[in-house]
N, C-alpha and C positions, 0 to 999 in steps of 0.2 A: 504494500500500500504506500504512494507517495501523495500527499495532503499538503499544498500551500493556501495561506492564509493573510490576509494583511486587514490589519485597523488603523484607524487612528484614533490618538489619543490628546485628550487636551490636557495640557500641563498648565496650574498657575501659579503665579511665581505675582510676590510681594516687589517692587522695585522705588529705588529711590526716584524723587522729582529734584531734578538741580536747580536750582533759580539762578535764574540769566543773569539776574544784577547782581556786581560786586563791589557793588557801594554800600556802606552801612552806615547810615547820617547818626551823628553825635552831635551834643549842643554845646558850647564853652560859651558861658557869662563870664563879663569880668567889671568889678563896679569900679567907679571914676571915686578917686579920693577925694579928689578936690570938688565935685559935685554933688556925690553919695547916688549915682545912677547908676544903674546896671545894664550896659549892655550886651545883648547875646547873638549868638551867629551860630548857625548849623554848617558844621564838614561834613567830609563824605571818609571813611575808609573805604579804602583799596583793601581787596582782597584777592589774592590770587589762587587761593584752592576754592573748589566747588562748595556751595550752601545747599544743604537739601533740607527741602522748606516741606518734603510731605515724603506720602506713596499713593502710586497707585496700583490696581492689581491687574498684570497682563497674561492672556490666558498665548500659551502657545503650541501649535500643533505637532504632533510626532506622529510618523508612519512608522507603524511596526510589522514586520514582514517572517513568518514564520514558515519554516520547511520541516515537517516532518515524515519521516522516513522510519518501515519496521518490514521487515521480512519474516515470512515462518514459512517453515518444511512444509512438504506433504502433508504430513499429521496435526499440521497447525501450529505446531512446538516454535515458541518466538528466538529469531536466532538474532535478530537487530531492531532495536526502536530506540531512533535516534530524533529529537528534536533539536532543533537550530534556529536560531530566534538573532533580527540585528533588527536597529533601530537607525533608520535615517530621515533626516528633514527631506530632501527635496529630489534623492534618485528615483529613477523608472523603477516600478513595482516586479518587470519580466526582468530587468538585470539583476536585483537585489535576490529574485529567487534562483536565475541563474548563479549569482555567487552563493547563496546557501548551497543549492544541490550539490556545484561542484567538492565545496569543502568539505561537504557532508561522508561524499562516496572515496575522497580521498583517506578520509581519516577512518573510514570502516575497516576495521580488525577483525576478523572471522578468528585467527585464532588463539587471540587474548582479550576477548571481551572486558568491557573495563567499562562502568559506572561512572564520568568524571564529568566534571563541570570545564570546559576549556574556550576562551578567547582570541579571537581572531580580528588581525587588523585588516581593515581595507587598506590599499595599497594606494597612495597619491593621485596616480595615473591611471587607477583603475576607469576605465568609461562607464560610464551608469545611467548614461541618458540613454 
């Protein structure tokens, strides 16, 4: 039996809001001695790192693209059931399953079966559209 599958999933994520402005008005009074008046004046600081003035929340989409793969004998007897799971934003859904299958039927051992969890990169130059 070989089963591909894909969904998508909406992820939300908390994010900061930066505020454009890096001015941050101050006021300095200063009284006349010889009058007893007080005048005042608002500055500006400069600021050169970012001010995050909130959050908003941005939802974002993930395609997850699933290959599964199991064999059994004649008698039914299961000899391979392998699932293969990758996550990508924005590749074609036929090549993402073409790179599962292939990894999949590469790493099949018939005669050291083995239970394990294992990671694979995509490769830079892979084409995926």
């Amino acid at each position: 039996m070989v089963n591909f599958t894909s969904e998508t999933k909406t992820e939300t994520k908390q994010v900061p809001i930066f505020n454009n402005e890096r001015n941050l008005p101050y006021t300095v009074c200063r009284r006349n001695a010889d009058s007893n008046t007080r005048t005042c004046f608002t500055r500006y600081r400069h600021f050169m790192e970012p001010i995050v003035s909130g959050y908003k929340t941005v939802d974002t989409p993930t395609n997850i693209y699933i290959f599964q793969f199991k064999l059994t004998d004649k008698q039914n007897n299961l000899i391979l059931d392998s699932t293969n799971t990758v996550v990508h934003a924005n590749c074609s859904k036929w090549k993402m399953f073409e790179f599962l299958a292939k990894d999949a039927i590469v790493r099949a051992n018939f005669n050291n079966p083995v239970d394990k969890p294992y990671a694979v990169e995509m490769k830079q130059d892979y084409n995926c559209q």
